[in-house]
C-alpha positions as CSV (number, residue, x, y, z in Angstrom):
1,X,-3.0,20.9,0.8
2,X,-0.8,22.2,-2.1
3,X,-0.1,19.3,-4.2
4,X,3.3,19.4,-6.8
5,X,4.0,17.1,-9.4
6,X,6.9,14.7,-9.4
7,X,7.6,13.4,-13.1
8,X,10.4,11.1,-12.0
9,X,12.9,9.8,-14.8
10,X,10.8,9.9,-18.4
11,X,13.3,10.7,-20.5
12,X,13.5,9.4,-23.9
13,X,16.6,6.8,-23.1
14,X,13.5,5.0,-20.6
15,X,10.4,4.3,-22.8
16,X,11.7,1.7,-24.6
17,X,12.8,-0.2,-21.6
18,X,9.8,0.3,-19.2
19,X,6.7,-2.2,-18.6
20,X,4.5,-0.6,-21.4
21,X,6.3,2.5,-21.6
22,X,4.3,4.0,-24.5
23,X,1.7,3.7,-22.0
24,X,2.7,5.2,-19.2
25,X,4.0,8.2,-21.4
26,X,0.2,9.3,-22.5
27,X,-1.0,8.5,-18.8
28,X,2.0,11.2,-17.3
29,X,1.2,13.6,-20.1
30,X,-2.5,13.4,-19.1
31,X,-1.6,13.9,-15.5
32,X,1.1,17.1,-16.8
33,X,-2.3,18.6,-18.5
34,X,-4.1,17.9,-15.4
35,X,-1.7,19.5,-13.2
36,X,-1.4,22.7,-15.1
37,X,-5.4,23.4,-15.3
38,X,-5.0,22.8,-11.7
39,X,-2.0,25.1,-11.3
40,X,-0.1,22.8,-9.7
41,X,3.5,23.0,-9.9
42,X,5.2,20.2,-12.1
43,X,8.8,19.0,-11.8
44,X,10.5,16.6,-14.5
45,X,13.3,14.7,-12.3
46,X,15.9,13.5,-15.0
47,X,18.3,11.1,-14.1
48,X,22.2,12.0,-15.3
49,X,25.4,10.0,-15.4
50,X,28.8,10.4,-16.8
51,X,29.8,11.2,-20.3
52,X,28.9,8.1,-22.5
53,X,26.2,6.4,-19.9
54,X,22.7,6.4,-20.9
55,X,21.9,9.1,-18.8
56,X,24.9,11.9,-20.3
57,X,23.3,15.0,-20.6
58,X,25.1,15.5,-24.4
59,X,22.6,11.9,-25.2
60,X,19.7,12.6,-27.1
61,X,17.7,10.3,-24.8
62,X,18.3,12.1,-21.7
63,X,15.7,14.5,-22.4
64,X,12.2,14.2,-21.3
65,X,10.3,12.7,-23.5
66,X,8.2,15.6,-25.2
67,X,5.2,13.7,-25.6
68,X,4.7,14.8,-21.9
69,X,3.8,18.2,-23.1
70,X,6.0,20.2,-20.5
71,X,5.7,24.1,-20.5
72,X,8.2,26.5,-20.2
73,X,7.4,27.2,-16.4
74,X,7.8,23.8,-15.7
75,X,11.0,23.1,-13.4
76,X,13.7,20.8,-14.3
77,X,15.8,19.4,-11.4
78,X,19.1,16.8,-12.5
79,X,19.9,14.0,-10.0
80,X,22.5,11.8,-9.8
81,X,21.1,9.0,-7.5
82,X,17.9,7.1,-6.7
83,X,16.5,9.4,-4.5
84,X,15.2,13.1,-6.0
85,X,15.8,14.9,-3.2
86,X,19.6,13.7,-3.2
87,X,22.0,16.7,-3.7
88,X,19.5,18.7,-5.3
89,X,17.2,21.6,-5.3
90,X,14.1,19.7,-4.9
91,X,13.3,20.1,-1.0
92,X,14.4,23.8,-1.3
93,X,11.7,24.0,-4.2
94,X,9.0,22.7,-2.6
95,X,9.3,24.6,0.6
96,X,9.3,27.7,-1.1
97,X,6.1,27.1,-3.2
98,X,4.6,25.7,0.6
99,X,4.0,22.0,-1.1
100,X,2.9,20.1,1.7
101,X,1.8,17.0,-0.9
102,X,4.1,15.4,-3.7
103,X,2.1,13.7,-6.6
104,X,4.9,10.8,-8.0
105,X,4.6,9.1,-11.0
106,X,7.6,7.9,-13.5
107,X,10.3,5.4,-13.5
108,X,11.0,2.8,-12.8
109,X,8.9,1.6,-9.7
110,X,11.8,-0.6,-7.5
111,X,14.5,2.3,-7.9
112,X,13.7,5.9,-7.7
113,X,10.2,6.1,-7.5
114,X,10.3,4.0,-4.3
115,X,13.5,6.3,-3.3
116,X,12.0,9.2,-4.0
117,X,8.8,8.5,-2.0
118,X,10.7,7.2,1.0
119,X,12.5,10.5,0.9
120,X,9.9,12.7,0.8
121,X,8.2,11.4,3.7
122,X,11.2,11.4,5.7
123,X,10.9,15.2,4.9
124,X,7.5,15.6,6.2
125,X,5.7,15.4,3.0
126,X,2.5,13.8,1.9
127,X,2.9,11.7,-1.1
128,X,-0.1,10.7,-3.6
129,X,1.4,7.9,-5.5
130,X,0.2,7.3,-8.7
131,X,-0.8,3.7,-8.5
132,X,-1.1,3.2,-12.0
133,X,1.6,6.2,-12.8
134,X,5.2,4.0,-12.6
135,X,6.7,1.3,-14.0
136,X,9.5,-1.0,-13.4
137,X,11.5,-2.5,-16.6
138,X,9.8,-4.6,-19.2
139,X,11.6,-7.4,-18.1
140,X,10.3,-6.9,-14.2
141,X,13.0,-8.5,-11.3
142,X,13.8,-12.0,-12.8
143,X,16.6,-13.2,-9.8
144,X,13.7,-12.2,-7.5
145,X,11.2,-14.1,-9.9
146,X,8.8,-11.2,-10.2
147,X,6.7,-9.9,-13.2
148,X,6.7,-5.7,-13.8
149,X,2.7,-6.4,-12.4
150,X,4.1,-8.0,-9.3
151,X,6.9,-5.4,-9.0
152,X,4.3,-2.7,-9.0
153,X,1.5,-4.3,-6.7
154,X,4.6,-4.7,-4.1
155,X,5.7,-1.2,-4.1
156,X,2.1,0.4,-4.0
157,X,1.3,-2.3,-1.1
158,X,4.5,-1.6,0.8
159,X,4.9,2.4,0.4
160,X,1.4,2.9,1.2
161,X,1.3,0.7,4.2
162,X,4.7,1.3,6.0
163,X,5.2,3.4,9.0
164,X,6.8,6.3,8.1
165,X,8.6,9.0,10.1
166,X,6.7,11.7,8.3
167,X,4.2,12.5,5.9
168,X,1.6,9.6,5.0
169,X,1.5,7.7,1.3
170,X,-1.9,6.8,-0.4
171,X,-2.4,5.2,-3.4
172,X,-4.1,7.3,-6.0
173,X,-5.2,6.1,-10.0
174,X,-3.8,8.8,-12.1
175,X,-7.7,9.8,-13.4
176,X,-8.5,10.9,-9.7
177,X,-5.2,13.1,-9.5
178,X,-6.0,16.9,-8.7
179,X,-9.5,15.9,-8.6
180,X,-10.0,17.7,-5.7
181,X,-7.1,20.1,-6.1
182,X,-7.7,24.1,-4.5
């Protein structure tokens, strides 16, 4: 099993809007650390929009947040949608590195970590979520009346027990990541 890290969408713009985002920033940039003494490939997935959104590229919150402590052989891949693996590199990466497992942890839960883990079974891969490695917004889903706790059970519940067409999903707490890494 060659595992790769997926840091999905912690740029700067996020933190402040994320289900205790400080939080989640130290737990990422432990799993980053963890990752590279493991020699694991990590890739920071950074969500861009149009000129003035909160996702421009000319923002200074569309970076990644450096407390993650990203190296310079880290990859960087841009998206434009929910899913990672639309229009972009990201599939083409992982093939040629011979990544069989996708670690995924970032923002924000109910968007495009849940895209991005749908995708990447759909591709064959295996997925390690991060159970307690996303996070939906502060203020959770209120028109579906559901807490940022609720919003996270749900998706780890859901993408770890659906059927999927091709790899598997399993729930993993972000101190047991690349535990048992090659």
């Amino acid at each position: 099993m060659r595992q790769a890290l997926l840091v999905i969408d912690m740029q700067e713009v996020m933190r402040p809007v994320l289900w205790r985002g400080a939080e989640l920033v130290e737990r990422i940039a432990r799993l980053v650390a963890a990752a590279h003494q493991a020699r694991a490939p990590v890739i920071a997935i950074q969500q861009t929009g149009p000129p003035g959104s909160a996702f421009d590229p000319a923002s200074s919150g569309w970076r990644v947040d450096p407390r993650l402590r990203l190296q310079d052989g880290d990859l960087r891949i841009r998206k434009t949608a929910t899913d990672s693996f639309y229009e972009t590199e990201l599939g083409d990466l992982l093939a040629e590195r011979g990544i069989t497992t996708v670690v995924v942890a970032g923002a924000a839960t109910d968007f495009c970590v849940d895209a991005t883990v749908r995708a990447a079974v759909s591709r064959g891969l295996n997925v390690d979520l991060v159970s307690d490695g996303h996070a939906p917004a502060a203020k959770g889903d209120p028109d579906a009346r559901m807490t940022p706790e609720q919003i996270v059970a749900h998706h780890n519940r859901v993408l770890s027990q659906a059927i999927h067409p091709g790899g598997r999903v399993r729930l993993i707490k972000a101190a047991d990541v690349f535990s048992d890494s090659e």
